[in-house]
C-alpha positions as CSV (number, residue, x, y, z in Angstrom):
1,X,124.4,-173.2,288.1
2,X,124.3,-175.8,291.1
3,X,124.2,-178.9,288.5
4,X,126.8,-177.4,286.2
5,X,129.4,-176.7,289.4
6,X,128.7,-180.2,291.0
7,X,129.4,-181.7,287.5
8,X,132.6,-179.9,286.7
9,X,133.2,-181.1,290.2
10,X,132.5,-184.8,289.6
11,X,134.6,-184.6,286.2
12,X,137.8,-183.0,287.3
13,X,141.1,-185.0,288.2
14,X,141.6,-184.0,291.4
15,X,140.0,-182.2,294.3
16,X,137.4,-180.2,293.8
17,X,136.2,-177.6,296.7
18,X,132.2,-176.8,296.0
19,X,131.3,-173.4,298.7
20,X,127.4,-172.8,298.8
21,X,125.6,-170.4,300.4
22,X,122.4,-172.2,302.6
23,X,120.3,-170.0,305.0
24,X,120.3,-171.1,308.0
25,X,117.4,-170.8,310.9
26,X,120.6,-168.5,313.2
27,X,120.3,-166.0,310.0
28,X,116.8,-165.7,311.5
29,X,115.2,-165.4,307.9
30,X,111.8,-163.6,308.0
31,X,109.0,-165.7,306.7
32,X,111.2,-168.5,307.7
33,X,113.3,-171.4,305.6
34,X,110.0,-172.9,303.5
35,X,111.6,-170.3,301.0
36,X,115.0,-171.2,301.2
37,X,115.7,-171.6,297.0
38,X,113.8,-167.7,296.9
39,X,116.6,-166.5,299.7
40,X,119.5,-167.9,297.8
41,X,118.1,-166.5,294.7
42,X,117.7,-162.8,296.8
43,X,121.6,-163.3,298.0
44,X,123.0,-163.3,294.5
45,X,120.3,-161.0,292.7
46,X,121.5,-158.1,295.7
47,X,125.1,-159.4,294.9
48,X,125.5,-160.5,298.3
49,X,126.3,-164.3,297.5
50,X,128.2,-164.4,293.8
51,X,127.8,-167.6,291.6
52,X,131.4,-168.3,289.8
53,X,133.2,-171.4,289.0
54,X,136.7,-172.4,288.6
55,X,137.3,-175.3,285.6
56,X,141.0,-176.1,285.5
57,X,139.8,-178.5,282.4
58,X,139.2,-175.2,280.3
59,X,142.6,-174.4,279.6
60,X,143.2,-177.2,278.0
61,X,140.8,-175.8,275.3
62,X,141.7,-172.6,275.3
63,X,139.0,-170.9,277.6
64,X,139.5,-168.7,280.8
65,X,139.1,-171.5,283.9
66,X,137.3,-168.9,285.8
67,X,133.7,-167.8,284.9
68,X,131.3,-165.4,286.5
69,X,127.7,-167.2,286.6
70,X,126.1,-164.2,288.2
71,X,124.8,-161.1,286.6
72,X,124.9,-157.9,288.1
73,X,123.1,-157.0,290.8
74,X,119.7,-156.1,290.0
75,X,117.7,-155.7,294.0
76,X,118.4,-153.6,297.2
77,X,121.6,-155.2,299.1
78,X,120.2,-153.1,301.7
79,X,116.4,-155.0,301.6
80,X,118.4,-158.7,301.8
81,X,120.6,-157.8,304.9
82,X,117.1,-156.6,306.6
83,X,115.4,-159.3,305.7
84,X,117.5,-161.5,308.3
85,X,117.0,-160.7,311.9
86,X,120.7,-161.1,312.8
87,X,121.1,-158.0,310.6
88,X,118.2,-156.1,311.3
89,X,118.7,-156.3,315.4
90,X,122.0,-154.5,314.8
91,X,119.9,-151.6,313.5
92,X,118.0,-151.5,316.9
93,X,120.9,-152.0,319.2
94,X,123.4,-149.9,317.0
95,X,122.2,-148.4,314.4
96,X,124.9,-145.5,313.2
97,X,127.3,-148.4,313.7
98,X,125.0,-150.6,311.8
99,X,124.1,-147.8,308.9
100,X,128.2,-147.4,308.5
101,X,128.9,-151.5,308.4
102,X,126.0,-151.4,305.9
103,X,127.2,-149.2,303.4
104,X,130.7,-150.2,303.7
105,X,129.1,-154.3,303.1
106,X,127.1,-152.7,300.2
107,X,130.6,-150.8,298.5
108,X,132.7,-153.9,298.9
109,X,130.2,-156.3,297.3
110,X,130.0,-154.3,294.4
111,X,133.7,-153.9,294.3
112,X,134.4,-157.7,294.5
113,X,131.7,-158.2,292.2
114,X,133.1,-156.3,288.7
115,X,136.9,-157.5,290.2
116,X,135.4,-161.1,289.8
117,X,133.7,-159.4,286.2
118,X,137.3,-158.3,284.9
119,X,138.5,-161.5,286.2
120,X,136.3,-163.7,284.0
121,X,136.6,-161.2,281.0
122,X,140.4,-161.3,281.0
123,X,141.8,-163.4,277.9
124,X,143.4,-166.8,279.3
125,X,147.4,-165.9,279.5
126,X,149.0,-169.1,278.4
């Protein structure tokens, strides 16, 4: 998904804006950043990080612009956010304001995730 998004990139007239998601050591990932490619591949199969692109060159044949790399998700949202100390230390300092930010995060990614669905399943209006 990174190659095919850094080509589309490189090929389109124009600006082109790539976002990434890259663990950081403030996230305070357990086991630490040796792992980095395992957390990114966590944040998107918990559907906390989605993979989509955005191809203005598609219209041109036809095809929806916007397409929706990642599948649904398949792990705990839950077990990602704990597995990074800058979540998990709200659960000991906070935790019924942590439980409720949680669950709201957890609702909201799964609501963003089928809009972004219907979004690339919606026919190309011309």
């Amino acid at each position: 998904q990174c190659i095919k998004a850094f080509l589309e990139a490189e090929h389109h007239k124009g600006p082109s804006v790539i976002i990434a998601y890259a663990p950081c050591i403030s996230h305070g990932v357990k086991g630490g950043l040796r792992g980095v490619q395992t957390v990114e591949k966590k944040a998107v199969a918990s559907g906390y990080w989605k993979l989509f692109r955005y191809d203005p060159n598609r219209i041109e044949q036809g095809l929806n612009p916007f397409q929706l790399d990642s599948k649904e998700p398949s792990e705990s949202y839950r077990d990602f956010l704990m597995s990074e100390v800058r979540y998990n230390s709200l659960t000991r300092s906070f935790p019924e304001r942590a439980e409720a930010l949680f669950t709201q995060a957890e609702k909201d990614a799964m609501i963003e995730y089928h809009q972004l669905k219907a979004k690339a399943d919606a026919p190309l209006v011309q």
